[in-house]
N, C-alpha and C positions, 0 to 999 in steps of 0.2 A: 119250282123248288124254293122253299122257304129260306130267308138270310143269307143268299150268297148268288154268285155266279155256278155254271154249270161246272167251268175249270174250276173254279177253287172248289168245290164241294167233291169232286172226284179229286183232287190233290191228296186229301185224306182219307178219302174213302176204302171200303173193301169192296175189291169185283172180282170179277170171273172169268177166267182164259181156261182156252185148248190148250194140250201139247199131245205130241204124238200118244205120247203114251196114259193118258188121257181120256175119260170120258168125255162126247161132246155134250157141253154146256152153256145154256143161250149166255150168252155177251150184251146181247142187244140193250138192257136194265139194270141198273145198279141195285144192288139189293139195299132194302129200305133201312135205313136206322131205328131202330127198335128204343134205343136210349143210350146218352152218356153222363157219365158221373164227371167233373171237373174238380180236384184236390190244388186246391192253389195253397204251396208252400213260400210265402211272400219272400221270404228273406233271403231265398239263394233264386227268387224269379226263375220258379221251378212248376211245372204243373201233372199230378199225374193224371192221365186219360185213360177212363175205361170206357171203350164203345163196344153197343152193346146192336149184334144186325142179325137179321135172318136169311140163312143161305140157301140154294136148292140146288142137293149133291145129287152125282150117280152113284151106286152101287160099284163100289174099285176106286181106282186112282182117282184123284180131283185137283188140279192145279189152282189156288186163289194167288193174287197179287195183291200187291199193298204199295202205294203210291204215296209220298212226300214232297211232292217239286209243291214249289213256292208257299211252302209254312216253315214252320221251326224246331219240328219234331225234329228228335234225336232216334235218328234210322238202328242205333246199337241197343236202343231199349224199346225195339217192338217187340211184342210178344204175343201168342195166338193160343188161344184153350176152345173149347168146343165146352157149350153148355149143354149139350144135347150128346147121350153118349152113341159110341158107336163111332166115332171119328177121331183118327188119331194122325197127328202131324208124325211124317215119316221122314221131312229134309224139308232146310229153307237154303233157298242159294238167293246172291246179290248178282244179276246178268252182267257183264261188262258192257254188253251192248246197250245198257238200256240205265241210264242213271237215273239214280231215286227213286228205285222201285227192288222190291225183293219179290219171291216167290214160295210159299208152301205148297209141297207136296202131301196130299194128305188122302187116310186112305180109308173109308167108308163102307160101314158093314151093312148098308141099307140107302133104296132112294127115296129121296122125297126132304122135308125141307129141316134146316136144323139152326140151333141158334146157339151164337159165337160168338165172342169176346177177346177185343182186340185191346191191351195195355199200349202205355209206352207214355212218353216223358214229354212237352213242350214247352216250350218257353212264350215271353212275350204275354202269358194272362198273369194280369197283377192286381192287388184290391189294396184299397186306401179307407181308411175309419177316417171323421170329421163329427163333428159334436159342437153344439148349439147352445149355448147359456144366455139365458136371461134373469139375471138377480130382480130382487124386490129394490125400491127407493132404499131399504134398510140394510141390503146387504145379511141379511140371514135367511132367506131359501132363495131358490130357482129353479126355473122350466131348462128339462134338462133333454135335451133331443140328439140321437146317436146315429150315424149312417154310415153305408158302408158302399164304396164305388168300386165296378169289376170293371178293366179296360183292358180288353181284347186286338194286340197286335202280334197275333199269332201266326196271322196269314192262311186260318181257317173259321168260318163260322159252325158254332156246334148246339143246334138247335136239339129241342126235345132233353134239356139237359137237364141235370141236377147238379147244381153249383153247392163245395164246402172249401171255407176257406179257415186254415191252419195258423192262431195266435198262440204264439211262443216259439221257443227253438226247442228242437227235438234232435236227440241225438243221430237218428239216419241218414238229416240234410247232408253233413257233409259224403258219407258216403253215397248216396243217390249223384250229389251234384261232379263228384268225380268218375261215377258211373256213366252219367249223360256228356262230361264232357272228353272221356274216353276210353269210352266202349267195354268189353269185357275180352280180354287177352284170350283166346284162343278160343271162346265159346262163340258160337254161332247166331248171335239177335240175341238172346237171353234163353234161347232153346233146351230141353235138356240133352246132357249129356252121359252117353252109357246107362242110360234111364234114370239116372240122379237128377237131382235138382242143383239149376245152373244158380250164381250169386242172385243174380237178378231178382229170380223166382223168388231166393230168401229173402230178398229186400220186400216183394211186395207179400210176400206171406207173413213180416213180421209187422208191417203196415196194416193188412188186416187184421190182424190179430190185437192192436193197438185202438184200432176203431170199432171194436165190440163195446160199445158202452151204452147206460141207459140214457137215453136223450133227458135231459131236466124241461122245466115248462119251458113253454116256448112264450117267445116276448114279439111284440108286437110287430108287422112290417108288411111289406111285398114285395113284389119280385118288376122283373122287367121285362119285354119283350113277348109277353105271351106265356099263360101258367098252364098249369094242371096237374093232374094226378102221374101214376106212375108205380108201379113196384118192381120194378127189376135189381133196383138197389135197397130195399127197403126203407125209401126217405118216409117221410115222416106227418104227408098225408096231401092232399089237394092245397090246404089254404098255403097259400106263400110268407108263410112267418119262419123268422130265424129261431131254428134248436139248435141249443149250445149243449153239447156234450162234452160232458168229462173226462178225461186220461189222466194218466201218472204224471205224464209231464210236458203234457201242451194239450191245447183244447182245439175241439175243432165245432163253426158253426154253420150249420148243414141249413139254409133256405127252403123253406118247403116248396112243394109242386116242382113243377119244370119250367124250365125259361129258354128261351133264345139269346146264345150270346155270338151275337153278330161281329163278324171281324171288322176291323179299324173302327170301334165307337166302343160305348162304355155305357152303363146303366147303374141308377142309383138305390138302392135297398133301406129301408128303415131297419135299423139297428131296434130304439125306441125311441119312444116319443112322447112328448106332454108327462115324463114323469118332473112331478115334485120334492125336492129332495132339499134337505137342509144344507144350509151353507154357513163354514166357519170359515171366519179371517184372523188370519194372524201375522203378523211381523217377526220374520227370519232375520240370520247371519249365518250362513251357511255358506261361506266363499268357494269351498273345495265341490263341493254338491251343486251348487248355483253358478259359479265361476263370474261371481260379483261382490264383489267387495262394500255391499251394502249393505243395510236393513229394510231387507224388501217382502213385500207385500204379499199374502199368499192365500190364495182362495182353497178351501178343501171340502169335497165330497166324498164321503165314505163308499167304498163300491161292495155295498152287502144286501141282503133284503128287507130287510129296516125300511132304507133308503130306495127300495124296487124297483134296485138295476140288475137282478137276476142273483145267480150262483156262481159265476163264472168271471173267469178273467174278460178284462175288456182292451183292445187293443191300442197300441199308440196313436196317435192320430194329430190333427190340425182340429184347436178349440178358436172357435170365435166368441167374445164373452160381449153382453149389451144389458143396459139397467133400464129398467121400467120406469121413464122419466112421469108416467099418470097420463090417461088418456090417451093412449095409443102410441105415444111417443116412447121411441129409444134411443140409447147414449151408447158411443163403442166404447165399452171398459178398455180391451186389450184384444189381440190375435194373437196366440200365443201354440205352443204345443204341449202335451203330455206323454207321459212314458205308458207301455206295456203295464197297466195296473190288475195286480190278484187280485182274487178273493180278501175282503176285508179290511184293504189298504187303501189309500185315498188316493184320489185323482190330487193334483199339486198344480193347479193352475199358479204359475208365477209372473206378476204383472210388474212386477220392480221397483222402483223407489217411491214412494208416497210423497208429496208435497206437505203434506199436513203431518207427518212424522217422522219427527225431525231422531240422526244418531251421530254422536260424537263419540270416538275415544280417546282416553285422557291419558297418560301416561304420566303420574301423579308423583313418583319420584321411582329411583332408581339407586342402590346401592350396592357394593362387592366388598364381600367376606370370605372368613375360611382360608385364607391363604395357603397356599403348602409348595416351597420351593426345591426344588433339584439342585445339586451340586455336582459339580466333576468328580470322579471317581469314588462318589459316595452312592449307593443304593437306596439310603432311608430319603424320607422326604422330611421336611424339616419345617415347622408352624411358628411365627410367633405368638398365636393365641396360647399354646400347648407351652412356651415358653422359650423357644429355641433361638439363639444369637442367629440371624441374618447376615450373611456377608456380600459383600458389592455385589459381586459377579455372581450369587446366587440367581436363578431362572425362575420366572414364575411357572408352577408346572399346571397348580389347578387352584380352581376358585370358583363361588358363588354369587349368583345375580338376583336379588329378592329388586323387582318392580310391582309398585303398588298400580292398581292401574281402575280407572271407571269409565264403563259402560254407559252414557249417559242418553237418555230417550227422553224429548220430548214430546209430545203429544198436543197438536192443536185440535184434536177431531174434538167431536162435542158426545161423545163414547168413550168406557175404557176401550183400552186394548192391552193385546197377549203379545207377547216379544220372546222368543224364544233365541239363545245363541250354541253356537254349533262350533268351539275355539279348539283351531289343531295348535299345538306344541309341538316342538323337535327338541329331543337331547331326553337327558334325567330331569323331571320335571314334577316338583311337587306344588297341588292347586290348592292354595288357601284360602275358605271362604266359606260364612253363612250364605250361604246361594243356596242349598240346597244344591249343587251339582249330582252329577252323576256319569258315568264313563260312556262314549260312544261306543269309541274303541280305545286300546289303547295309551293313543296320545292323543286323544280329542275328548270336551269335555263338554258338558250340556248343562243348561242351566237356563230357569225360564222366570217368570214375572207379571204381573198385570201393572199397567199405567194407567190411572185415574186419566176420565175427560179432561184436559185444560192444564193437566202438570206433567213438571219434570221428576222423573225418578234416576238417579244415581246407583247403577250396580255395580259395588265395588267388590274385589278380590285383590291377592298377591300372589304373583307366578316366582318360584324359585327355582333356577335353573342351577342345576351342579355340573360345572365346563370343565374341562381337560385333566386331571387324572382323581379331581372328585367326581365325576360321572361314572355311576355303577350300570345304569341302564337307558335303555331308550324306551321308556316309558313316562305316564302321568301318575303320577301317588294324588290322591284326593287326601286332605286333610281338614276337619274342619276348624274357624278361627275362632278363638273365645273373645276376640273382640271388635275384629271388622265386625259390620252390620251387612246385610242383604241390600239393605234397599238404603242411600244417602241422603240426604233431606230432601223431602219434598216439595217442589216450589212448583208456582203457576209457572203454564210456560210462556214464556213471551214469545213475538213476532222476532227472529232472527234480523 
């Protein structure tokens, strides 16, 4: 028997028992595995199983069992359909005598052999994405290589398989995941009930129904463990390349052929490989996004077909980044990770502070206006701007803070660069400045620049904050200034 021990392969297995009331039916053979599909939803380390076996009934009653000792299946979401008609489950009991094992009763309008499909839920198979960069000496493209690793500590090997693994979150995780961790209140395995259809059933009918999509090209790879062909699931043909198919709102990439995935080990899948794709650097400040308080460094690839990394979202994963020192020689840029990247958005390799580009910020002066003071048992608020006598024990109630303030970037590379800043504000806040800004959100403000090779550029603005009862809002007003400048002089830059 291929990938396992005899115990573990019968731990998950379907066989076949007597009971009294019962046809007798040899014991002696496990019925063979015809195929499974493996649905790995990473994020709640959730997996759904569909096996797929051929049985040989008698004509009347037929007893099959279903065994779980030493895997991870979730015994509340097995579920049993007959793909072959003529057979219909009639009652599943759980024996007290006999732990981690259930029993269908099933009752057969004809003998001879039939094929059946066994669901349900496991844990313990998990896939991790990993990604490969090697830029040019220049720093504008790179060999871009994508993988994807399936590890198998299930406590079952499930040969003759078709592996797809589930990037993004989908709304039915949580439900599935509180399904598998307890059970379905008063329904029987996921059975139906009164001839209705039990939660369970919904869950994986709207699971189907979610995976009706047209497969886009498939991108380049292989599988592990031993391939081939297959139609029971409709995969997507003998060669073992990843199809990434599209949904509303997560993707799923289906491995072509079939593989063995053997328990306690792992196997590795090309994503792709050898593409060439352009590479842009630019220098952030993005503290709240990055959670660094620098002007750091940021590699980006577009993920569209331009750039011939498919149609598809690509998952998070572990980037290792290296530069083509010439001659076979490589340098480690960075190890770094990346987010869940859509369609059309960039990968964001973030390597962190540059030595050769240099930021400082200046806080250039600071001054308070507007006055407006409280009095005891007066209501108005009272200005001396506006003209109003001030008296001792008047309170300050509210007032404004205009700070001029610059952005200063040095630059020692022997290239321009792009500097892009990403500034939150708290309070009523209006941004003054030829910056060309523009709103994130709200109270955050964006504003970008080029730095010549070998100089410094000064970007200057003035933040006006309106504090305690001049403050009308918690926002950023953009406003532009008729006489600060964009950019502050521009000087070489020197060696700090």
């Amino acid at each position: 028997m291929t990938g396992g021990t005899h115990a573990t392969l019968f731990a998950a297995a379907l066989a076949l028992a007597t009971s009294t009331f019962a046809q007798q039916i040899d014991v002696s053979t496990l019925p063979p595995r015809e195929g499974v599909q493996l649905t790995i939803y990473n994020s709640e380390d959730l997996t759904l199983v569909r096996d797929v076996r051929h049985v040989t009934v008698e004509k009347g009653r037929n007893e099959l069992q279903f065994s779980w000792a030493n895997t991870l299946i979730d015994p509340t979401s097995v579920h049993f359909r007959s793909r072959t008609p003529g057979l219909e489950v009639v009652d599943t009991r759980f024996p007290h005598d006999r732990p981690e094992v259930l029993y269908w009763l099933v009752d057969s309008s004809f003998s001879g052999e039939a094929l059946v499909e066994i669901t349900y839920f496991t844990s313990g198979i998990t896939w991790s994405a990993d990604y490969v960069g090697v830029t040019d000496a220049d720093e504008r493209s790179m060999r871009f290589d994508g993988y994807v690793t399936i590890l198998n500590d299930s406590g079952e090997t499930y040969d003759n398989a078709q592996i797809r693994m589930v990037v993004g979150e989908i709304n039915l995780v949580q439900a599935i995941a509180t399904l598998a961790s307890y059970g379905i209140e008063g329904e029987p395995a996921g059975e139906d009930v009164n001839g209705g259809m039990s939660k369970l059933e919904m869950l994986r009918e709207a699971l189907d129904e979610k995976d009706k999509a047209k497969p886009s090209e498939p991108a380049g790879g292989f599988g592990f463990g031993g391939g081939g062909g297959g139609g029971i699931f409709g995969d997507p043909g003998d060669a073992p390349e990843i199809v990434k198919e599209g949904l509303s709102d997560y993707f799923i990439f289906t491995v072509g052929g079939t593989h063995v995935v053997r328990n306690e080990s792992e196997g590795r899948l090309r994503l792709f490989e050898g593409t060439e794709v352009p590479l842009a650097t630019v220098y952030r400040f993005r503290p709240e996004e990055y959670d660094d308080e620098e002007l750091v460094k940021v590699f980006l690839v577009k993920n569209d077909e331009t750039n011939k990394l498919g149609t598809t979202p690509l998952p998070n994963g572990d980037v290792r980044l290296y530069r083509d020192r010439g001659e076979g020689g490589l340098s480690v840029v960075a190890f770094v990770d990346t987010k869940y990247v859509p369609i059309g958005q960039e990968f964001e390799f973030v390597l962190g502070a540059d030595p050769e580009v240099r930021w400082t910020h200046v806080d250039v002066a600071t001054t308070r206006g507007d006055f407006w003071f409280s009095r005891r048992r007066e209501e108005k608020l009272f200005s001396p701007t506006k003209g109003d006598a001030i008296l001792a024990e008047d309170r300050v109630a509210g007032w404004t803070t205009r700070t001029s303030v610059i952005e200063r970037v040095r630059n020692f590379r022997d290239r321009a660069i792009e500097v892009e800043f990403r500034v939150p504000f708290d309070g009523d806040v209006t941004f003054e400045s030829s910056l060309s800004p523009s709103l994130y959100d709200f109270r955050t403000v964006d504003f970008k620049a080029t730095v010549p090779a070998g100089a410094t550029k000064d970007l200057s603005y003035v933040a006006e904050t309106r504090e305690g009862t001049n403050a009308a809002n918690e926002r950023v007003e953009l406003r532009p200034s008729p006489t600060a400048s964009p950019i502050g002089p521009q000087t070489p830059a020197r060696a700090p």
